[in-house]
C-alpha positions, -999 to 999 in steps of 0.1 A, spaced: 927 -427 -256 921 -464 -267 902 -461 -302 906 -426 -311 890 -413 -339 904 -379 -345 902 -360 -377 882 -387 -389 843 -381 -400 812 -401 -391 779 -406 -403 757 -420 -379 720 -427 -391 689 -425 -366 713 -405 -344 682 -383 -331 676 -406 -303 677 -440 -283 712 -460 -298 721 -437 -323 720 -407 -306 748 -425 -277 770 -438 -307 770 -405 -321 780 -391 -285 806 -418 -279 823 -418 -316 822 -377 -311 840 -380 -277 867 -401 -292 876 -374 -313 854 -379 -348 834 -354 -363 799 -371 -365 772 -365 -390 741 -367 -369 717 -382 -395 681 -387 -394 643 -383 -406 640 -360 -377 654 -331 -388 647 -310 -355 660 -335 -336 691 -343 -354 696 -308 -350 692 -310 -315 714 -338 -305 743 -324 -330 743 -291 -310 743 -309 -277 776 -324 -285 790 -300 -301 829 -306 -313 820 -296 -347 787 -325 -347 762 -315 -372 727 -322 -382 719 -342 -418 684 -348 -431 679 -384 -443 653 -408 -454 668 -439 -459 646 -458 -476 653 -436 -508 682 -439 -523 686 -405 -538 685 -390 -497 716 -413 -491 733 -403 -524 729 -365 -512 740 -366 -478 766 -388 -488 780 -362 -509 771 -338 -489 792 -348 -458 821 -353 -482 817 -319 -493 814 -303 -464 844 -326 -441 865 -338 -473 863 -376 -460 837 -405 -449 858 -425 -423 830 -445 -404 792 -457 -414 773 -464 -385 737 -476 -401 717 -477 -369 683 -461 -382 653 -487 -382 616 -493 -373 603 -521 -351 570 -526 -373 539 -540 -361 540 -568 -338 516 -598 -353 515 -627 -365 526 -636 -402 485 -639 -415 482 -605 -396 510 -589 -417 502 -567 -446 519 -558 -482 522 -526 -467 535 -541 -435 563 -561 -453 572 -531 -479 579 -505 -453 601 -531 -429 624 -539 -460 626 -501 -471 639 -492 -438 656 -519 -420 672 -534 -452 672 -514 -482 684 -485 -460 716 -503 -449 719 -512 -489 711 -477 -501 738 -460 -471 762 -487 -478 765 -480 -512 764 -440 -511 798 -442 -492 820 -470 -505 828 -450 -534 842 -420 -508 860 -456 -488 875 -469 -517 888 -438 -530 913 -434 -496 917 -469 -491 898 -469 -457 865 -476 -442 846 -489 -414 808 -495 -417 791 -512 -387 755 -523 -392 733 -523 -362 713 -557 -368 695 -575 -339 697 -607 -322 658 -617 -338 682 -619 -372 695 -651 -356 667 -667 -335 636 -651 -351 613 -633 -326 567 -646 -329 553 -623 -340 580 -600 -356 588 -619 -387 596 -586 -410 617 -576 -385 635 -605 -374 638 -615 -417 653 -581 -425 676 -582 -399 691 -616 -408 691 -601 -439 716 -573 -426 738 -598 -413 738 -614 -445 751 -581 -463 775 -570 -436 792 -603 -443 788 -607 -482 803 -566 -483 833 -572 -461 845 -598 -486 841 -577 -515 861 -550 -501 883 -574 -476 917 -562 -496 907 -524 -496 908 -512 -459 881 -516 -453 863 -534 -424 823 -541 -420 811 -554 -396 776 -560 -373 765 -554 -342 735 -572 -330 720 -561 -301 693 -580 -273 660 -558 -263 676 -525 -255 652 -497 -237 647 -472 -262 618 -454 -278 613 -481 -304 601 -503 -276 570 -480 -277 560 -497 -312 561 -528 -290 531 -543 -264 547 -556 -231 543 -591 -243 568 -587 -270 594 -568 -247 588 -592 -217 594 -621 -241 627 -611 -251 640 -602 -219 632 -633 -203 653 -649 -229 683 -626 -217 703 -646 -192 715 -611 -175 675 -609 -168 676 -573 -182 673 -548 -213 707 -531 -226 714 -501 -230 721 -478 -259 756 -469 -243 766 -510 -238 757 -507 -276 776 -481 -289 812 -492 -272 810 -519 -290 804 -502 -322 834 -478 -310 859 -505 -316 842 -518 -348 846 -479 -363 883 -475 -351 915 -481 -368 920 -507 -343 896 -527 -360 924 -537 -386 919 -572 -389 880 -584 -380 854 -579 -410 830 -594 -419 823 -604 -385 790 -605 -365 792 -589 -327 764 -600 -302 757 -575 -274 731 -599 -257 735 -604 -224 740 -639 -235 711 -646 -251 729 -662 -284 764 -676 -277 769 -683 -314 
């Protein structure tokens, strides 16, 4: 099949549901072996043993650095390779203004959404470098380009992903291996809950498709991005939009 991923081993984080949990299913049905990572231990475990084809659960908080480093090693230990880093795990935050935002707010929105990415990132180059091959796609989001009111954490740390994907790929541009972002519209998934209606109805009025994505639009375009067939694009940042940004 076009992009096939057999033999190779993937880590996808925040795999227990919404975006996650369909790029695990679609990288697994390509042929991969997919390390179903997330917080959610139970339901790691639960999506893991839906797929089957040798899918297993990992427990791991990303916004410590030491949870990466474990299941980083872990996987490695357990499959004897790290092939594809999908970093899709993130939290929407509170949706308010700037003077509404708290420390705490702004703390927890860069642990996650950023310093996750950062901390994941780094916990498999080492394995990537070592073969000579790698792909890690970032799950970003179309507010890191345009900026969504009232969602400034969000929409900051995710420019900031974009920023990293691209400042990465150059650093390892001669070494096999590709990264790369995705960066998706509203899509309908449980995150949307940590949302009000106003904030979901303003972005999808902003899509020209006049609808919300969905996770499996999302995740064949990560399928490419995490082949072998991605040879030649790094660095690079994907827009699954509906044609909200053209840019």
């Amino acid at each position: 099949m076009p992009f096939e991923l057999t033999g190779q081993t993937a880590i996808v984080t925040g795999a227990a549901t919404g975006i996650g949990e369909a790029i695990a299913r679609r990288l697994a049905g390509a042929g991969a072996t997919v390390g179903v990572a997330d917080l959610n231990a139970e339901g790691a475990a639960a999506v893991a043993n839906s797929i089957g084809s040798g899918a297993f659960p990992i427990h791991l908080d990303i916004s410590r650095s030491e949870s990466a480093n474990v299941m980083a090693a872990e996987i490695a230990a357990r499959t004897g390779r790290i092939d594809i880093l999908v970093n899709n795990a993130g939290i929407a935050g509170k949706a308010a203004p700037i003077w509404e935002q708290t420390d705490e707010d702004w703390r927890d929105m860069i642990a996650v959404n950023l310093l996750g990415v950062v901390y994941c990132t780094r916990a498999v180059i080492a394995y990537m470098r070592g073969r000579k091959y790698g792909r890690i796609v970032n799950i970003a989001s179309i507010a890191g380009k345009e900026g969504n009111p009232n969602m400034s954490p969000y929409s900051a740390t995710k420019a900031g992903v974009i920023a990293f994907t691209k400042s990465v790929a150059k650093e390892v541009a001669t070494e096999g291996i590709c990264v790369n972002s995705v960066t998706p519209a509203v899509v309908r998934t449980h995150i949307l809950d940590q949302l009000t209606e106003q904030q979901v109805d303003y972005m999808t009025q902003r899509i020209p498709m006049r609808r919300t994505g969905t996770p499996e639009e999302i995740a064949a375009v990560v399928h490419f991005l995490a082949s072998p067939d991605c040879s030649f694009v790094t660095g690079q940042c994907y827009d699954a939009s509906g044609g909200r940004a053209t840019y």
